[in-house]
C-alpha positions as CSV (number, residue, x, y, z in Angstrom):
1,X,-84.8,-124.3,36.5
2,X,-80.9,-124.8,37.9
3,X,-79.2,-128.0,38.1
4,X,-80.1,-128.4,41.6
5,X,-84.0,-128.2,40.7
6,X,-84.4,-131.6,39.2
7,X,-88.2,-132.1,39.3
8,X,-90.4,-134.8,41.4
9,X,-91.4,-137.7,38.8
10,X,-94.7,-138.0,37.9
11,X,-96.9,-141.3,38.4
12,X,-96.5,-142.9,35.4
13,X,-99.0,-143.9,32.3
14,X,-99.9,-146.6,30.8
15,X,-97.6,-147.0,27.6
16,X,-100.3,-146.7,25.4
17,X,-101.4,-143.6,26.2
18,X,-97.6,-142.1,25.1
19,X,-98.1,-139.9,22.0
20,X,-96.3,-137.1,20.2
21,X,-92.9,-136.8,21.7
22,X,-90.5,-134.2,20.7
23,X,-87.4,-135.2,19.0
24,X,-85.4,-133.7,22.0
25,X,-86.9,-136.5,24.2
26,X,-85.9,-139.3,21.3
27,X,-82.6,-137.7,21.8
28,X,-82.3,-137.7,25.1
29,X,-83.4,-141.5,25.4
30,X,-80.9,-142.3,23.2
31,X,-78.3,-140.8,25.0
32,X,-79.2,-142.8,28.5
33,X,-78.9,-145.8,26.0
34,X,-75.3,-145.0,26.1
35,X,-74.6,-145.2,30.1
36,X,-75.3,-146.7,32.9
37,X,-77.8,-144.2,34.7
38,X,-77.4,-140.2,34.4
39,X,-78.3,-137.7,36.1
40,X,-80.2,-134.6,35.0
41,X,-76.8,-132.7,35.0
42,X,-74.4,-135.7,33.4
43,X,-77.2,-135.8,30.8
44,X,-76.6,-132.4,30.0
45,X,-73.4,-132.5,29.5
46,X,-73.7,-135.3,26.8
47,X,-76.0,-133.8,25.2
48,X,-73.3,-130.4,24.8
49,X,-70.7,-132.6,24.1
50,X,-72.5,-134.8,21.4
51,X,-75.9,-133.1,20.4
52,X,-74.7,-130.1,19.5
53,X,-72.9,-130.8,16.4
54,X,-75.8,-131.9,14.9
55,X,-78.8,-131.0,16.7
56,X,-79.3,-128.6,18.7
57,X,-78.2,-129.0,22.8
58,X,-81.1,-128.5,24.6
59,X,-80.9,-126.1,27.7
60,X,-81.0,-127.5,31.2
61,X,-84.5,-126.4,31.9
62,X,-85.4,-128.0,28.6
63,X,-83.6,-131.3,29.9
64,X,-85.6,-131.8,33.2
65,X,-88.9,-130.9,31.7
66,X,-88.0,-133.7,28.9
67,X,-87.2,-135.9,31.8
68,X,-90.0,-134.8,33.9
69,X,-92.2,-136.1,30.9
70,X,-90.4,-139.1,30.2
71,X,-90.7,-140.2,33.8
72,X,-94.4,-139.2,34.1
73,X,-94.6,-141.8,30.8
74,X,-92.8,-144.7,32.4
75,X,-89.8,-144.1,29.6
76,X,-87.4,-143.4,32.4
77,X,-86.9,-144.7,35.5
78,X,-85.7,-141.8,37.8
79,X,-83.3,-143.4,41.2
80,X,-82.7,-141.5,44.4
81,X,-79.0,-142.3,45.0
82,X,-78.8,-140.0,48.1
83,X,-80.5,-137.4,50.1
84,X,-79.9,-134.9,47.2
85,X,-82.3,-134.4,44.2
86,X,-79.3,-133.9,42.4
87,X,-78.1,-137.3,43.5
88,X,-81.9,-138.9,41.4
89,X,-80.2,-141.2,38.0
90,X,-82.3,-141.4,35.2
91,X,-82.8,-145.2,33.4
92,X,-84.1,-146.3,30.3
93,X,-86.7,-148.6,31.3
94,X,-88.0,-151.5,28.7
95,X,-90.8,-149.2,27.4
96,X,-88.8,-146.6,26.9
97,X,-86.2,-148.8,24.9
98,X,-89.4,-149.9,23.0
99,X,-90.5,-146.4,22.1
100,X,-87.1,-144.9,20.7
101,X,-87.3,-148.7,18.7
102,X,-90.3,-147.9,17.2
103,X,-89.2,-144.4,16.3
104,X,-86.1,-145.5,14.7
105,X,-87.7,-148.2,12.5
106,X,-91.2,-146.1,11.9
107,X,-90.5,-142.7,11.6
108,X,-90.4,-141.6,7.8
109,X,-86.7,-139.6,7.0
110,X,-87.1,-136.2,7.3
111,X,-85.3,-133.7,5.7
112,X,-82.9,-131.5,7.1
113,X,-84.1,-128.0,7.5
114,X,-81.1,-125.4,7.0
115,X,-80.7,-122.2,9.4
116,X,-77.6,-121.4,7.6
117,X,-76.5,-117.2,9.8
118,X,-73.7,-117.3,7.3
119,X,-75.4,-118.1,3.9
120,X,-78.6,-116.0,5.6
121,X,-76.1,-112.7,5.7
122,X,-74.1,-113.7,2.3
123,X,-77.5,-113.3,0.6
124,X,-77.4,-109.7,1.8
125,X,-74.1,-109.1,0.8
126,X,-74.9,-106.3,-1.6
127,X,-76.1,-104.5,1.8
128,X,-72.3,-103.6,2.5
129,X,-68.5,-103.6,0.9
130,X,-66.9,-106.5,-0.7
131,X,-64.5,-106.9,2.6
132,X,-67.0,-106.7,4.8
133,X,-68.7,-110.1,3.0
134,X,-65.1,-111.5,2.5
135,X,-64.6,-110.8,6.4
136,X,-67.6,-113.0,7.0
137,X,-66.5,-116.0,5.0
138,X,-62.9,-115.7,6.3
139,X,-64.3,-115.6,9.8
140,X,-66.3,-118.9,9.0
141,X,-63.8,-120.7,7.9
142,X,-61.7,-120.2,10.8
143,X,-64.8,-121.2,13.4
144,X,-65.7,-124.3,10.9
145,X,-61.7,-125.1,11.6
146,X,-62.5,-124.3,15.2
147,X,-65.7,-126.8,15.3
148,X,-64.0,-129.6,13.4
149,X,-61.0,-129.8,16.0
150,X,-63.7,-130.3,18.8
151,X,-65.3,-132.8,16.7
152,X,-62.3,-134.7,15.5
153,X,-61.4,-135.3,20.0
154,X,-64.8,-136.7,20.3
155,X,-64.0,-139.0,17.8
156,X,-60.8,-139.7,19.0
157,X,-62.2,-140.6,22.0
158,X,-64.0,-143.3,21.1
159,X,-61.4,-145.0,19.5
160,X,-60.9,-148.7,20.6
161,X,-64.6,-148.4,21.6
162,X,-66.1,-148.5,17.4
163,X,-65.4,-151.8,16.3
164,X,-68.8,-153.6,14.4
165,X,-71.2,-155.0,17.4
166,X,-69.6,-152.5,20.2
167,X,-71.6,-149.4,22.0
168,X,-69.9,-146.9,20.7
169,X,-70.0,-147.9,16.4
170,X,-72.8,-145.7,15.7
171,X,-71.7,-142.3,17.4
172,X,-68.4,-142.7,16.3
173,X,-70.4,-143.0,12.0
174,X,-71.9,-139.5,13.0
175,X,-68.9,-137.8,14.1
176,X,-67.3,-138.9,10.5
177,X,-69.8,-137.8,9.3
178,X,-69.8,-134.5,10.9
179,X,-66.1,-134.0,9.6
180,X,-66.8,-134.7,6.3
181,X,-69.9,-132.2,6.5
182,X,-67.5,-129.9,7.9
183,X,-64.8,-130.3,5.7
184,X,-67.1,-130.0,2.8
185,X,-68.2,-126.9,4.4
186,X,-64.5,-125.5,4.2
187,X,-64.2,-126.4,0.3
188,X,-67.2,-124.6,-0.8
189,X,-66.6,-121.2,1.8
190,X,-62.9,-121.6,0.0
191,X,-64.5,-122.2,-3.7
192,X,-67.2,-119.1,-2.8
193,X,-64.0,-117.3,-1.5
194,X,-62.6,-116.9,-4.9
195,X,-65.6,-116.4,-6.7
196,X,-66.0,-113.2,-4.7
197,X,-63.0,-112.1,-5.9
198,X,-63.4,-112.3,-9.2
199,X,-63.6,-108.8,-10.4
């Protein structure tokens, strides 16, 4: 579906009928938590700029069928602004607000699960030349570089926008956190770095 093909809002259910939500469409209610009204497209591009370092961006066909379903649930309120479809603003409403509050405070911790391409191919290392595998690392360390630049100007963006109470505390803990993930990343590609060329 393009950006111009938002889809026509279901009638929504009753709130008690809501069960077994991806986490995409968690993720995407919690990013309208942190606007004023989006539409499918603006949504889309939060997700890229935020989701993406730590989840993964879900395409646009993906984002209108999530709101689609949130809509058809009464989680989002969907606003013609114009004539357009591409003009229509999604809002949380009050039940959706109380479904991504009940996930956050009900929903055991799960554990990460790793899809690691460059640990995946540095298990088959003994499939090619030393070079080739040091190649690989080198290479990683310069996109992990790459990836932690992007980060760090999210971050800096919400600068003046993090102190204790304000909209913008929590996002700006996750990108921390992100740099620290990735700088940890960068110290152990470095430490594996040398270990491969021990001879």
């Amino acid at each position: 579906m393009s950006q111009e093909q938002e889809p026509v809002p279901a009638s929504p259910q009753p709130a008690g009928e809501q069960v077994g939500l991806p986490v995409t469409s968690y993720a995407l209610l919690g990013l309208l938590t942190l606007g004023d009204g989006l539409t499918g497209y603006e949504l889309k591009q939060r997700a890229d700029r935020t989701l993406r370092f730590y989840w993964v961006a879900p395409a646009m066909s993906q984002v209108y069928s999530e709101l689609n379903r949130l809509s058809g649930l009464g989680l989002v309120d969907a606003q013609r602004a114009g004539s357009s479809r591409r003009s229509t603003r999604y809002l949380l409403t009050a039940a959706g607000r109380a479904v991504l509050h009940e996930w956050m405070t009900s929903t055991p911790v799960e554990f990460p699960t790793l899809k690691h391409p460059v640990a995946l191919r540095l298990l088959m290392g003994h499939l090619v030349d030393p070079e080739t595998t040091t190649q690989l690392l080198e290479d990683y360390l310069v996109a992990l570089a790459e990836r932690r630049a992007e980060l760090q100007a999210v971050r800096d963006t919400l600068r003046g926008r993090d102190a204790p109470g304000e909209r913008y505390r929590h996002p700006s803990l996750v990108a921390e956190w992100g740099l620290g993930y990735f700088e940890s990343e960068r110290a152990i590609v470095e430490e594996l770095l040398e270990r491969l060329d021990e001879r």
